[in-house]
N, CA, C and O atoms as a GROMACS GRO file, in nm:
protein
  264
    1UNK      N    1  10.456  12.595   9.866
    1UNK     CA    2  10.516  12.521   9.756
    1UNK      C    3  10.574  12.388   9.805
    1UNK      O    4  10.567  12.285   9.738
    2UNK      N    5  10.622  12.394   9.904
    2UNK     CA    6  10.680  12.261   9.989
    2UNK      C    7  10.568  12.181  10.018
    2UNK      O    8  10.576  12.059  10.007
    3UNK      N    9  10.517  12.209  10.035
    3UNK     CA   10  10.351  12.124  10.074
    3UNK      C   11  10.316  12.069   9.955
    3UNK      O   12  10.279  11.953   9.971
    4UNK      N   13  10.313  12.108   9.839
    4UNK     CA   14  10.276  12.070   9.726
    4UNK      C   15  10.322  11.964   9.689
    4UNK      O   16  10.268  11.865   9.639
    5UNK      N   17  10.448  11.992   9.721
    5UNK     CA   18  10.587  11.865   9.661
    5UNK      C   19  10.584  11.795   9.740
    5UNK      O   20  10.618  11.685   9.697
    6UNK      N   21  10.558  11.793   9.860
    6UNK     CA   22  10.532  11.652   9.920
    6UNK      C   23  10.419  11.537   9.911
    6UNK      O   24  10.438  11.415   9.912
    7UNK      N   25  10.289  11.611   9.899
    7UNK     CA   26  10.178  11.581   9.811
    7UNK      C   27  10.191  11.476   9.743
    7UNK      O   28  10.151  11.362   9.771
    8UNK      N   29  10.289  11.537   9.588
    8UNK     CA   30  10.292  11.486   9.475
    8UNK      C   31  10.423  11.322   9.519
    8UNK      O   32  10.392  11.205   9.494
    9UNK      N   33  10.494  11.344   9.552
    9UNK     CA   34  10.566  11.231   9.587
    9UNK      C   35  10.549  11.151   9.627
    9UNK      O   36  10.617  11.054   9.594
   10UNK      N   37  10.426  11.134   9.745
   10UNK     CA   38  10.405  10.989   9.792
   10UNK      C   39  10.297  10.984   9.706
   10UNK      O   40  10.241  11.074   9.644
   11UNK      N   41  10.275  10.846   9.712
   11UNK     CA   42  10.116  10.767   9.612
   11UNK      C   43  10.063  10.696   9.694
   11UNK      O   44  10.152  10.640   9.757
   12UNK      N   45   9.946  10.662   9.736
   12UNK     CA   46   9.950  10.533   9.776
   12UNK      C   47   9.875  10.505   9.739
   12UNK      O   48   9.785  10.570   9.686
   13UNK      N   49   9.892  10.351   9.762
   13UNK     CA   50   9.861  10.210   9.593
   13UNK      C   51   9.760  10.112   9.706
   13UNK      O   52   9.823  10.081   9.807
   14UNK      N   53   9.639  10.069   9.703
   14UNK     CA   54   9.554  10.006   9.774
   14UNK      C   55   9.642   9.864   9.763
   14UNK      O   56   9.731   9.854   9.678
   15UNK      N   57   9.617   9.770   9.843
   15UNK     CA   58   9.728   9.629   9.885
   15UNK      C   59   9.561   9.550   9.869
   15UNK      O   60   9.441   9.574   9.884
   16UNK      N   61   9.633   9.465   9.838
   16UNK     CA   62   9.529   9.299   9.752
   16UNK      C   63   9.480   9.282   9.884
   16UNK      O   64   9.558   9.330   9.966
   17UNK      N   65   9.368   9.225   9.940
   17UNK     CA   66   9.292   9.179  10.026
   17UNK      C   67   9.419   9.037  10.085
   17UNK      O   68   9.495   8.968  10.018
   18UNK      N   69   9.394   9.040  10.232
   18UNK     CA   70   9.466   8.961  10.300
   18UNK      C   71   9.368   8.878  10.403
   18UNK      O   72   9.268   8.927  10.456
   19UNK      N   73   9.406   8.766  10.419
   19UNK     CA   74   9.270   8.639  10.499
   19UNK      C   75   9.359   8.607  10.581
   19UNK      O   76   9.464   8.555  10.543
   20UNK      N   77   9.333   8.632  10.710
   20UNK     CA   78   9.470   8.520  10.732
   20UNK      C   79   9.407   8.384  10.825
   20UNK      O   80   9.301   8.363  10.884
   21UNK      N   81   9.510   8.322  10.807
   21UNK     CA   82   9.497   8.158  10.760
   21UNK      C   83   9.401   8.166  10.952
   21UNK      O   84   9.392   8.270  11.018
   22UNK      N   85   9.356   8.055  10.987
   22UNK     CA   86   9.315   7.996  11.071
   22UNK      C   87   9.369   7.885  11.143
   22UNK      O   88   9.390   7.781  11.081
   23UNK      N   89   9.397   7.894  11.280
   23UNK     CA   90   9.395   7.765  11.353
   23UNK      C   91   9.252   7.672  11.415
   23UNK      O   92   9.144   7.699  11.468
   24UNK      N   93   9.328   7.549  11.371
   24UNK     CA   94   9.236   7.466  11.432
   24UNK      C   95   9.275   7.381  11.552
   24UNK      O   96   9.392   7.348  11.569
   25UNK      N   97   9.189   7.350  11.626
   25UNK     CA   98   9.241   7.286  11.780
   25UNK      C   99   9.154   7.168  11.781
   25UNK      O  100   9.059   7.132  11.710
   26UNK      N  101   9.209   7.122  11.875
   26UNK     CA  102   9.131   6.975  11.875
   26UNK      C  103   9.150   6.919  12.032
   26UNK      O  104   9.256   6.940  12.092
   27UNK      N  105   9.074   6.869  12.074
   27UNK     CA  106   9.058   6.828  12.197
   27UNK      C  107   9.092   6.676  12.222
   27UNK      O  108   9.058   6.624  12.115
   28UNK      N  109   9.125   6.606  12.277
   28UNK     CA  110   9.170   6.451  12.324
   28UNK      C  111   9.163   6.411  12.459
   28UNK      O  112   9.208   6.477  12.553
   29UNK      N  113   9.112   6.309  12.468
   29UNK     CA  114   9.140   6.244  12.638
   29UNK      C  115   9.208   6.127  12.626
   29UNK      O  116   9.162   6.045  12.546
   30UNK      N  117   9.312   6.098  12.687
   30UNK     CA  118   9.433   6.008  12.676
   30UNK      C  119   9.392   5.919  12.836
   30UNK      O  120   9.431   5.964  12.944
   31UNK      N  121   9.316   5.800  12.827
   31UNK     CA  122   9.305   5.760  12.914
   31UNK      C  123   9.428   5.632  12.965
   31UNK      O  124   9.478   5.546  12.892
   32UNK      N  125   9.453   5.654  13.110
   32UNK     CA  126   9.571   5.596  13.163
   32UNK      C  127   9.524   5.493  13.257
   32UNK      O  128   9.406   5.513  13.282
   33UNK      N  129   9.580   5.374  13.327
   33UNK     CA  130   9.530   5.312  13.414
   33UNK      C  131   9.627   5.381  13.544
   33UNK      O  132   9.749   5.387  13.562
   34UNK      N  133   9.483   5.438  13.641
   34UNK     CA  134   9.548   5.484  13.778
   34UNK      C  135   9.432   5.586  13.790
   34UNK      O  136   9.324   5.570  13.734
   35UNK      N  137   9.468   5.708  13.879
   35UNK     CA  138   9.363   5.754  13.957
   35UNK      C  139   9.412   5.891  13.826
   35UNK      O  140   9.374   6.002  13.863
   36UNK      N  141   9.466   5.893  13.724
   36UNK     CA  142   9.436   6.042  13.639
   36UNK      C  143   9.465   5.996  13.494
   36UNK      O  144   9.536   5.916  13.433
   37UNK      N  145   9.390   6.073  13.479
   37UNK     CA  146   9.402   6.092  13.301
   37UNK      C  147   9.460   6.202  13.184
   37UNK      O  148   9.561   6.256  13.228
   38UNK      N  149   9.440   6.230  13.108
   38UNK     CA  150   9.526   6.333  13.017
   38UNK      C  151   9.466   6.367  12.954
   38UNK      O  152   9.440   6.286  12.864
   39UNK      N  153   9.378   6.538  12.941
   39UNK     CA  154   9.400   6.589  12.836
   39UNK      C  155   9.433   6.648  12.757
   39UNK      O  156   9.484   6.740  12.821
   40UNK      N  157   9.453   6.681  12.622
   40UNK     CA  158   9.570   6.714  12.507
   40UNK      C  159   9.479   6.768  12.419
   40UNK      O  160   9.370   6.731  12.375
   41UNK      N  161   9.563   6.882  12.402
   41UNK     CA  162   9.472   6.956  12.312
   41UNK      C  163   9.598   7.042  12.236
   41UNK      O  164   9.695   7.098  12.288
   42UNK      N  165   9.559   7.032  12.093
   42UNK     CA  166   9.662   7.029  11.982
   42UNK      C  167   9.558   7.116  11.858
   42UNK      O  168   9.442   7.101  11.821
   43UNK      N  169   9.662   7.204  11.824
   43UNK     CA  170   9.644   7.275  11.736
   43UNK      C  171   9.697   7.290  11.603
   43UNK      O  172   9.819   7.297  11.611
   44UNK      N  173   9.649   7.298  11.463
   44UNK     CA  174   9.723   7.316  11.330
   44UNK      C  175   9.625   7.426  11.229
   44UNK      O  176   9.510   7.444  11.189
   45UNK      N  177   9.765   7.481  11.222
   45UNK     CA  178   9.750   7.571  11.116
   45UNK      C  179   9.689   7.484  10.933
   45UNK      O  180   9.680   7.363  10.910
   46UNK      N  181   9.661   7.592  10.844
   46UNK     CA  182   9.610   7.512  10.723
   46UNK      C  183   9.756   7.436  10.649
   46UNK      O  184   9.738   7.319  10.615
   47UNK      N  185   9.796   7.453  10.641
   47UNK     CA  186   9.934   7.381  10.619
   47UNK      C  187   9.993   7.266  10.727
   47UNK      O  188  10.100   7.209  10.704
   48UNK      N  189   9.925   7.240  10.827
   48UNK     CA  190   9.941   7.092  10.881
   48UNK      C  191  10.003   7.087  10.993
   48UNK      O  192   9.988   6.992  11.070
   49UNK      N  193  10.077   7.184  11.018
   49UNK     CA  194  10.217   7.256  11.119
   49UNK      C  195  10.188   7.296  11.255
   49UNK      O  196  10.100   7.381  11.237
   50UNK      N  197  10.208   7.288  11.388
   50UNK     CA  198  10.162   7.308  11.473
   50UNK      C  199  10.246   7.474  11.556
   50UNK      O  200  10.363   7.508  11.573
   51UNK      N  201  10.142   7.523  11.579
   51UNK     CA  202  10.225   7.638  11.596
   51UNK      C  203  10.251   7.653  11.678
   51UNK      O  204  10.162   7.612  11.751
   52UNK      N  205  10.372   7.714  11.765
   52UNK     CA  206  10.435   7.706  11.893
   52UNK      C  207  10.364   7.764  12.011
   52UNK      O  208  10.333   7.883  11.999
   53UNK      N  209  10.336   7.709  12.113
   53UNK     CA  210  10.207   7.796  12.229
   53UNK      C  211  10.126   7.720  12.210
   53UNK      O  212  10.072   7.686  12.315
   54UNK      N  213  10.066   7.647  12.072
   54UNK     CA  214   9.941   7.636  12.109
   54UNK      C  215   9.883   7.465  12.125
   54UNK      O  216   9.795   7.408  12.060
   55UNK      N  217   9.955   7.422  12.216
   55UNK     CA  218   9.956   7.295  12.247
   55UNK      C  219   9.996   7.269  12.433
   55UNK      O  220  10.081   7.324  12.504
   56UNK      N  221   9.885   7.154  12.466
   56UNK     CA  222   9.842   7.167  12.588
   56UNK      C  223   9.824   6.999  12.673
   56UNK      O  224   9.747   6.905  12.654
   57UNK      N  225   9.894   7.014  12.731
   57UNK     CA  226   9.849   6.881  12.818
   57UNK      C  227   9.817   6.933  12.953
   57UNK      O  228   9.878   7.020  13.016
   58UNK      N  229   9.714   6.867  12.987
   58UNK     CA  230   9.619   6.889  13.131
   58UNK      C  231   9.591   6.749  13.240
   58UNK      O  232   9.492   6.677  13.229
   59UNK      N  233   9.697   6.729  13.342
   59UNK     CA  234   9.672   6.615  13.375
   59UNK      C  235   9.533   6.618  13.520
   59UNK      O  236   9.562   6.617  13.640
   60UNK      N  237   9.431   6.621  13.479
   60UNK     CA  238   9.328   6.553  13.584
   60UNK      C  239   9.307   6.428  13.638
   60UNK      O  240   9.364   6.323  13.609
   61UNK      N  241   9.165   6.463  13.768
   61UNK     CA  242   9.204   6.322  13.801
   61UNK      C  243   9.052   6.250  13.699
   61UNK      O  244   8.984   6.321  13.626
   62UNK      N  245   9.027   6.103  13.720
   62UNK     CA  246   8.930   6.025  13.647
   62UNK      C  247   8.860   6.086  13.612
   62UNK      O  248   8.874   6.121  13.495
   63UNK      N  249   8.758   6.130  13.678
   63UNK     CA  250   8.630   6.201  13.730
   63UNK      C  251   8.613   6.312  13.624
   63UNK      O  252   8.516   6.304  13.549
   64UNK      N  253   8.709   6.423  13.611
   64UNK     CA  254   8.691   6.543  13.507
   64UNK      C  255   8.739   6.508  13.362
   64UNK      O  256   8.732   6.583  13.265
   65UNK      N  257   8.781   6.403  13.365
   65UNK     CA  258   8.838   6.386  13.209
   65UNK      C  259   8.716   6.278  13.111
   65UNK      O  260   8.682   6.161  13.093
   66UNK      N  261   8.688   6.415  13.072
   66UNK     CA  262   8.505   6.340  12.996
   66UNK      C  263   8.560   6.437  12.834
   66UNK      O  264   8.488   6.436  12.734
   0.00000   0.00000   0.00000
């Protein structure tokens, strides 16, 4: 009988389909005068906002920054 009544008390109700949003990244070379360069690579969510972590500066030298 206890089994029964527990049964009947919970429901569960299916939840609306969920997407979740996407980041986008983007790559840059920030060229400097001297023997290195910079690259930067920056990320945004669909709302414009950059999300924390996902942003990057990489200082190489001439040669790898293509």
């Amino acid at each position: 009988m206890e089994q029964q009544e527990k049964l009947v008390r919970f429901q569960i109700e299916p939840l609306e389909e969920r997407i979740a949003p996407t980041v986008t990244t983007s790559t840059g070379t920030v060229k400097v005068p001297g023997p290195t360069d910079f690259i930067v690579t920056t990320a945004t969510n669909p709302g414009g906002n950059h999300p924390p972590g996902h942003q990057s500066v990489l200082e190489v030298p001439n040669r790898f920054a293509k």
